[in-house]
C-alpha positions in Angstrom: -17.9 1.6 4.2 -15.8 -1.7 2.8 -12.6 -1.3 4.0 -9.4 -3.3 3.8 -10.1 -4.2 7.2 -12.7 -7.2 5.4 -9.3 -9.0 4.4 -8.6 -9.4 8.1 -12.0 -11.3 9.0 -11.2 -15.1 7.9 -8.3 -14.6 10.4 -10.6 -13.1 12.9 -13.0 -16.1 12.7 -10.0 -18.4 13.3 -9.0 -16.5 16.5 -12.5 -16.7 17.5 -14.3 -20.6 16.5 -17.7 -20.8 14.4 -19.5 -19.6 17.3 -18.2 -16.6 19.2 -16.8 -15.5 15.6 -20.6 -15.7 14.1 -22.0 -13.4 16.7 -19.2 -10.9 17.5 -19.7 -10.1 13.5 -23.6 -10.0 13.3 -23.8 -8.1 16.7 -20.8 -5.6 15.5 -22.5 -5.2 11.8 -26.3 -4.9 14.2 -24.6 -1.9 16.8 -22.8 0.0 14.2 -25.6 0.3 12.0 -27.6 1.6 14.9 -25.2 4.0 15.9 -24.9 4.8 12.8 -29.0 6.0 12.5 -28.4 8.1 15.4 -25.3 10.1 13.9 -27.6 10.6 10.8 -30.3 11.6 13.4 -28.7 13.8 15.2 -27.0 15.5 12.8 -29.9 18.2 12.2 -31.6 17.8 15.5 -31.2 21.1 16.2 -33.7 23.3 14.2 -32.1 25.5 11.5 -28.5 23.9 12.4 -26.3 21.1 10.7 -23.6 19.7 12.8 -21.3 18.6 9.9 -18.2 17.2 11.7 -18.0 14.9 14.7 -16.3 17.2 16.4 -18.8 19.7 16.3 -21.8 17.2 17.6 -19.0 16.2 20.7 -19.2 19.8 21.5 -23.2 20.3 21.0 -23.4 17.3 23.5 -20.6 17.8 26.0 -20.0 21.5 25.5 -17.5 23.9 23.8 -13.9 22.8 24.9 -14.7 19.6 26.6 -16.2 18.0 23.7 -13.4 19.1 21.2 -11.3 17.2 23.6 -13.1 14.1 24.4 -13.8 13.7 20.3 -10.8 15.1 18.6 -8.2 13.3 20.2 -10.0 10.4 19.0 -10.5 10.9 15.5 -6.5 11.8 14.8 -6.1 8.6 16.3 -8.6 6.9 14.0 -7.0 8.4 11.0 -3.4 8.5 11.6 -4.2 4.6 12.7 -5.4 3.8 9.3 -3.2 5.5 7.3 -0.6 3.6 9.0 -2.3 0.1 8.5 -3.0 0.9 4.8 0.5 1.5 4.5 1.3 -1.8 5.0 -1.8 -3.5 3.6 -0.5 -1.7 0.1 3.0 -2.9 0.8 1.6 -6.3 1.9 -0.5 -6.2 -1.9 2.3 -4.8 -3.6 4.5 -7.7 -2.5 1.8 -10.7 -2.9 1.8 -9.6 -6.4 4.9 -9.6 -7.1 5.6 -12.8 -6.1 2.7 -14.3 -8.3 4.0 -12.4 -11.4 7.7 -13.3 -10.7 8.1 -15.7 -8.4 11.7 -16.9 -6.7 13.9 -18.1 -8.2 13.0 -16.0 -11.2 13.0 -13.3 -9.8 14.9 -12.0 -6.7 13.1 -11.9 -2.9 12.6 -8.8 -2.4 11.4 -7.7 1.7 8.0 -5.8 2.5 10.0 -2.8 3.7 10.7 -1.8 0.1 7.1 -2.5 -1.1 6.1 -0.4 1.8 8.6 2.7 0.1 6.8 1.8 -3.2 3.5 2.4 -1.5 4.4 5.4 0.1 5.9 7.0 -2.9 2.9 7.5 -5.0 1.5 8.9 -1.8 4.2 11.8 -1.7 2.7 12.9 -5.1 -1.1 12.6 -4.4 -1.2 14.2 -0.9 -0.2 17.6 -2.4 -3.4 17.2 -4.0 -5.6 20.4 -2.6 -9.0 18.8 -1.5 -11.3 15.9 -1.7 -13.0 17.2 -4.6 -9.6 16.9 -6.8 -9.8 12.9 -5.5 -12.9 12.2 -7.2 -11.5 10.0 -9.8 -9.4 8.4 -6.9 -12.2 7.7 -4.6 -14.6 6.7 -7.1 -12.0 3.9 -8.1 -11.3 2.7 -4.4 -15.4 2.2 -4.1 -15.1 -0.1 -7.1 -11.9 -1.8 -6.2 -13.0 -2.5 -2.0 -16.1 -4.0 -3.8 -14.3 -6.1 -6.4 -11.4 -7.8 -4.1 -14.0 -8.5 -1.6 -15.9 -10.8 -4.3 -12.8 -12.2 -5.7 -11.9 -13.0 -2.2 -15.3 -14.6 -1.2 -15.5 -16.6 -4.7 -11.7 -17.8 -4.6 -12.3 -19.2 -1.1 -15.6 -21.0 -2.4 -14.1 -22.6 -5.4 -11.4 -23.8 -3.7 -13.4 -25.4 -1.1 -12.0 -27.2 2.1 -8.5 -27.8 2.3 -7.7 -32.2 2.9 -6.5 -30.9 6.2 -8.3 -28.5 7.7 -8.5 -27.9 11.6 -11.0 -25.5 13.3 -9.7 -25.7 16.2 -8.0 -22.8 18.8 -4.7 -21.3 16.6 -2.8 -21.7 20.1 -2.5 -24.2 22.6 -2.7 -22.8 26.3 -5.6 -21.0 27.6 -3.7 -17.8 28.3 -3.0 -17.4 24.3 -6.1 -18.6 22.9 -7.5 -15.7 25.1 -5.4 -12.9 24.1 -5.7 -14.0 20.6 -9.5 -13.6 20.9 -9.2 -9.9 22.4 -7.1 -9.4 19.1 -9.8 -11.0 16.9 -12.2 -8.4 18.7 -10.2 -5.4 17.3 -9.9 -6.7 13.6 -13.9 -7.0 13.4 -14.2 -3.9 15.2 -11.8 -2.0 13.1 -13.5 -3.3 9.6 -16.2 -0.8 10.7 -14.8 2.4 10.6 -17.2 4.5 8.1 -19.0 6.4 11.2 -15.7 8.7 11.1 -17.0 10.4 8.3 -20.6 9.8 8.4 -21.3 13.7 9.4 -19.2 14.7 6.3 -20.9 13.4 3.4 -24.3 13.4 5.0 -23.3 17.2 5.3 -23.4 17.1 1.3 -27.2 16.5 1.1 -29.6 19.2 0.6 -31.4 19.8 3.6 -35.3 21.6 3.9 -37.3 21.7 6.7 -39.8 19.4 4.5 -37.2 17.2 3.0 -34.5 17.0 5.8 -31.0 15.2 4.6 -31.5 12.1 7.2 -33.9 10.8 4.7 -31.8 10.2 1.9 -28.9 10.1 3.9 -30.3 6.9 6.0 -31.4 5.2 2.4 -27.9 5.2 1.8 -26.7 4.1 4.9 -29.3 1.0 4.7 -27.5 0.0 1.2 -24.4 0.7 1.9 -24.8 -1.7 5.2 -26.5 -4.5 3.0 -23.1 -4.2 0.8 -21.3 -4.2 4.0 -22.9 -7.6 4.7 -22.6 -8.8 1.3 -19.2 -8.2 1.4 -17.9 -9.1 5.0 -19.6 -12.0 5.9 -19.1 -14.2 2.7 -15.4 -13.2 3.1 -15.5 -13.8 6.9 -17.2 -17.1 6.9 -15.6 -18.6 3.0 -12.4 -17.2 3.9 -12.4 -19.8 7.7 -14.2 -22.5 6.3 -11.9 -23.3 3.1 -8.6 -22.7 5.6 -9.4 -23.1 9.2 -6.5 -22.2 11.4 -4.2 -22.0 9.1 -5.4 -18.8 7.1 -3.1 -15.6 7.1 -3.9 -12.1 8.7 -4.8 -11.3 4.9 -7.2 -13.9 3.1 -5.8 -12.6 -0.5 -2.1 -13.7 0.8 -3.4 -17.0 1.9 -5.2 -17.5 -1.6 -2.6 -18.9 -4.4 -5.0 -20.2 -7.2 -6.2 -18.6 -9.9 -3.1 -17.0 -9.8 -4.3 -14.5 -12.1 -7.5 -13.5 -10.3 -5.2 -12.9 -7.4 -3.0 -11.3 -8.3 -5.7 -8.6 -10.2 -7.4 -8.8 -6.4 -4.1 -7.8 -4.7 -3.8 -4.8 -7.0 -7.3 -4.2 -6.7 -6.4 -3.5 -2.9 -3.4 -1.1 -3.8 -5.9 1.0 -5.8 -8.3 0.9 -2.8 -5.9 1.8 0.2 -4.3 4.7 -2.1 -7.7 6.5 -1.9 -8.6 5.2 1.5 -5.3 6.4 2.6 -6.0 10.0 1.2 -9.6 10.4 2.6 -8.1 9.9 5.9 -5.5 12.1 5.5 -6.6 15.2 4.6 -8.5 16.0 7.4 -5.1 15.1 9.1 -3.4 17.4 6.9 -6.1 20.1 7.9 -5.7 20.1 11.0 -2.1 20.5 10.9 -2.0 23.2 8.6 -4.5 25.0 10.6 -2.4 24.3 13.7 0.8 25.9 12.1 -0.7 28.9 10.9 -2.7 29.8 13.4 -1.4 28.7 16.6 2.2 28.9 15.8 1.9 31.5 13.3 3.3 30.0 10.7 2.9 31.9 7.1 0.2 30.5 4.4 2.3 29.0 1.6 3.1 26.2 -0.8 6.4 25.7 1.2 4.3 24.5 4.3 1.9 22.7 2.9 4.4 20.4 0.7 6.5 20.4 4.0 3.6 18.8 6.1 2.4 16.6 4.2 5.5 15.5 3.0 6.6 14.9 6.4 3.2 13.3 7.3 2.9 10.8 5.0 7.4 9.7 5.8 6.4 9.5 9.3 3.4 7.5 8.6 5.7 5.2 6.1 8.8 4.6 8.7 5.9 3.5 11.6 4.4 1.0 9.1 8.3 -0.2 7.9 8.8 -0.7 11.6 5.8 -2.3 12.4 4.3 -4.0 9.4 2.4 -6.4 11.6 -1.3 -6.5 9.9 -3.2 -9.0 11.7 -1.7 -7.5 15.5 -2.1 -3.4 13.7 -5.7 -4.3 13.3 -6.2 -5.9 16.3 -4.5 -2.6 18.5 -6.2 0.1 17.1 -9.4 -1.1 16.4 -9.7 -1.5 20.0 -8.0 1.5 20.8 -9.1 3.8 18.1 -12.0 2.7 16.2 -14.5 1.0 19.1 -14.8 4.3 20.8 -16.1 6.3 18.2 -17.7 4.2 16.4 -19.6 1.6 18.8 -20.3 3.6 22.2 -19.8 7.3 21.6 -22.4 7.8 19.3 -24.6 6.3 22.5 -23.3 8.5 25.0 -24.4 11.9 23.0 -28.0 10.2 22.4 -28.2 9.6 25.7 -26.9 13.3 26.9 -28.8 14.8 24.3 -32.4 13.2 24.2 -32.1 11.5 27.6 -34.5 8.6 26.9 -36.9 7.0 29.9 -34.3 5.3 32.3 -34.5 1.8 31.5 -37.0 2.5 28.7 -35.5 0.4 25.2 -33.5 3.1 23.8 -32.2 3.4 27.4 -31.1 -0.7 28.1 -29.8 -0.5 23.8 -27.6 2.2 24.3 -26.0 1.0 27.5 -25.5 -2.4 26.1 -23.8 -0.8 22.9 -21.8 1.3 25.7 -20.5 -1.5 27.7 -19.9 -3.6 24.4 -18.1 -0.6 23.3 -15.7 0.0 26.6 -14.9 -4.0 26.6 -13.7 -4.0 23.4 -11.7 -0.4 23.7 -9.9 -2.4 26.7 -9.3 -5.5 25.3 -8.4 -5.4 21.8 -5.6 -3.7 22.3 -4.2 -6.4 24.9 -4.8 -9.0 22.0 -3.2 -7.1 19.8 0.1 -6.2 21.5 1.1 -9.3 21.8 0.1 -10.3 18.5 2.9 -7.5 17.0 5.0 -8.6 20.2 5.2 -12.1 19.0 5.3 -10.7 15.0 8.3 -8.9 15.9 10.7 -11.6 17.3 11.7 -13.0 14.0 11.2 -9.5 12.0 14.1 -7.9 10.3 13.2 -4.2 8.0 16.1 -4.9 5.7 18.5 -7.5 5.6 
């Protein structure tokens, strides 16, 4: 559930002020969590039946081949989307700590372009790993890394306290700007929660009787892995503004010089995390295309293909992050675009197809309201954060 996206918050908060920043992140961290229950509620609602992908719930609620293409479309989106913004927050690690270890003029400037290749190329080993279960080690050391930078981050900002000259005032100076930059801000909070792409999966792993259904345990989880969530974001979110104001970066940790040390460990605690995040997301990617290849275009089963597609997969993914390594504006874009559907208004829409609560009953009036919330943030995040890679892109040169 902590993903990189946390890094982005401070900057969020600065986009936003105190108070429109305070409660976009409590009522984004209040809907997702309720959106949330119903995925893990309507995964068995259906006697005797499990729907273990989103997908699969899409089509339960909107039928066979509509559903497939209301919800798939959506998820590649959400995955391809984060592979590509993990690309360059590993790049964007990679780099931050090299400059701590060896800084100019000891050692030679070296651009984000080639700490994005670095990134990518332990990614051409790793994705010719068969399945999830063969990333066990991997994952397990993201969950502990996410957790760990996030503290460091939180702490750092803390101990640092204010800076002598800090200004929480708008980041721009016409109306028009401060604006857009606030739709951007809406898509960096919006794409810190993504976990409710996967939800269905690992809830799918649970043990499930008719006495002892899996939403039990499977919503005990969810409860502490949202208090974590709040442990981690909000600290990070609120420190990260308070100690720099305006002034801090799209990424707190490259803000942060002091300890140098601690930072540089919390930058490379983020490569560890965004190499497993980046797989989880990928290999239903992967999947999919495989599937595709063989079935649709008849393509034979072999080790040839698979190292192919992948292969090709993850360079694609690499050149779109080279070419736009734009963080803050990536963020911004598709977590508008990609992640606010699925994760803040489309779980609302099957609840209310499915169980069609009283009309303008509580469940009724919370769902629209998560709807609406959803739709204005799908429309104008990615305004915000169009021009944010716009504007990153004028001075932006990949390699000399």
């Amino acid at each position: 559930m902590v993903g990189a996206g946390v890094l982005g918050l401070p900057y969020a908060m600065s986009e936003l002020g105190w108070g429109p920043g305070v409660t976009i992140m409590i009522l984004s961290w209040v809907i997702t969590l309720y959106t949330l229950w119903q995925m893990v509620e309507m995964h068995e609602m259906v006697p005797g039946k499990r729907f273990d992908r989103y997908h699969e719930l899409g089509q339960h609620a909107f039928g066979e081949k509509l559903g497939l293409w209301i919800v798939v479309p959506q998820q590649v989106v959400v995955e391809v989307s984060t592979c590509i913004v993990y690309m360059v927050t590993g790049g964007k690690s990679l780099k931050k700590f090299h400059d701590i270890v060896c800084p100019p003029p000891k050692c030679q400037d070296i651009r984000l372009t080639f700490f994005i290749m670095i990134f990518a190329s332990v990614h051409f080993v790793i994705s010719h790993l068969p399945n999830f279960h063969s990333l066990s080690l991997i994952s397990l050391s993201a969950a502990v890394m996410s957790l760990s930078y996030s503290t460091i981050a939180w702490v750092a900002s803390v101990t640092k306290g204010q800076e002598a000259d800090v200004n929480y005032g708008p980041r721009e100076t016409s109306t028009t700007a401060i604006t857009l930059s606030s739709f951007n801000a809406l898509g960096d909070v919006a794409f810190a929660f993504a976990g409710h792409n996967v939800v269905l999966e690992i809830q799918a792993t649970i043990p499930s009787t008719p006495d002892k259904p899996s939403k039990k345990p499977m919503w005990r989880g969810v409860i502490l892995a949202y208090l974590v969530v709040a442990l981690c974001y909000f600290p990070v979110a609120f420190s990260g503004y308070y100690s720099f104001g305006n002034k801090v970066d799209d990424n707190i940790l490259v803000t942060l010089q002091k300890p140098s040390w601690l930072i540089a460990t919390a930058n490379m605690f983020v490569v560890v995390h965004v190499i497993g995040s980046y797989q989880v997301y990928a290999m239903p990617v992967f999947d999919m295309l495989e599937t595709f290849l063989v079935k649709k275009l008849r393509f034979k089963p072999s080790t040839v293909l698979r190292f192919t597609t992948r292969t090709i997969y993850v360079g694609v993914t690499m050149f779109v992050a080279i070419a736009v390594p734009f963080f803050g504006g990536l963020m911004g874009f598709f977590g508008g675009l990609a992640l606010a559907p699925t994760t803040y208004y489309l779980p609302c829409i099957m609840w209310l197809v499915l169980y069609k609560p009283k009309r303008f009953g509580l469940s009724w009036c919370a769902n629209w309201v998560c709807i609406v919330v959803g739709i204005v943030l799908m429309i104008l995040a990615p305004i915000g954060g169009l021009r944010s890679i716009i504007l990153s892109a004028k001075n932006y040169k990949m390699f000399s």
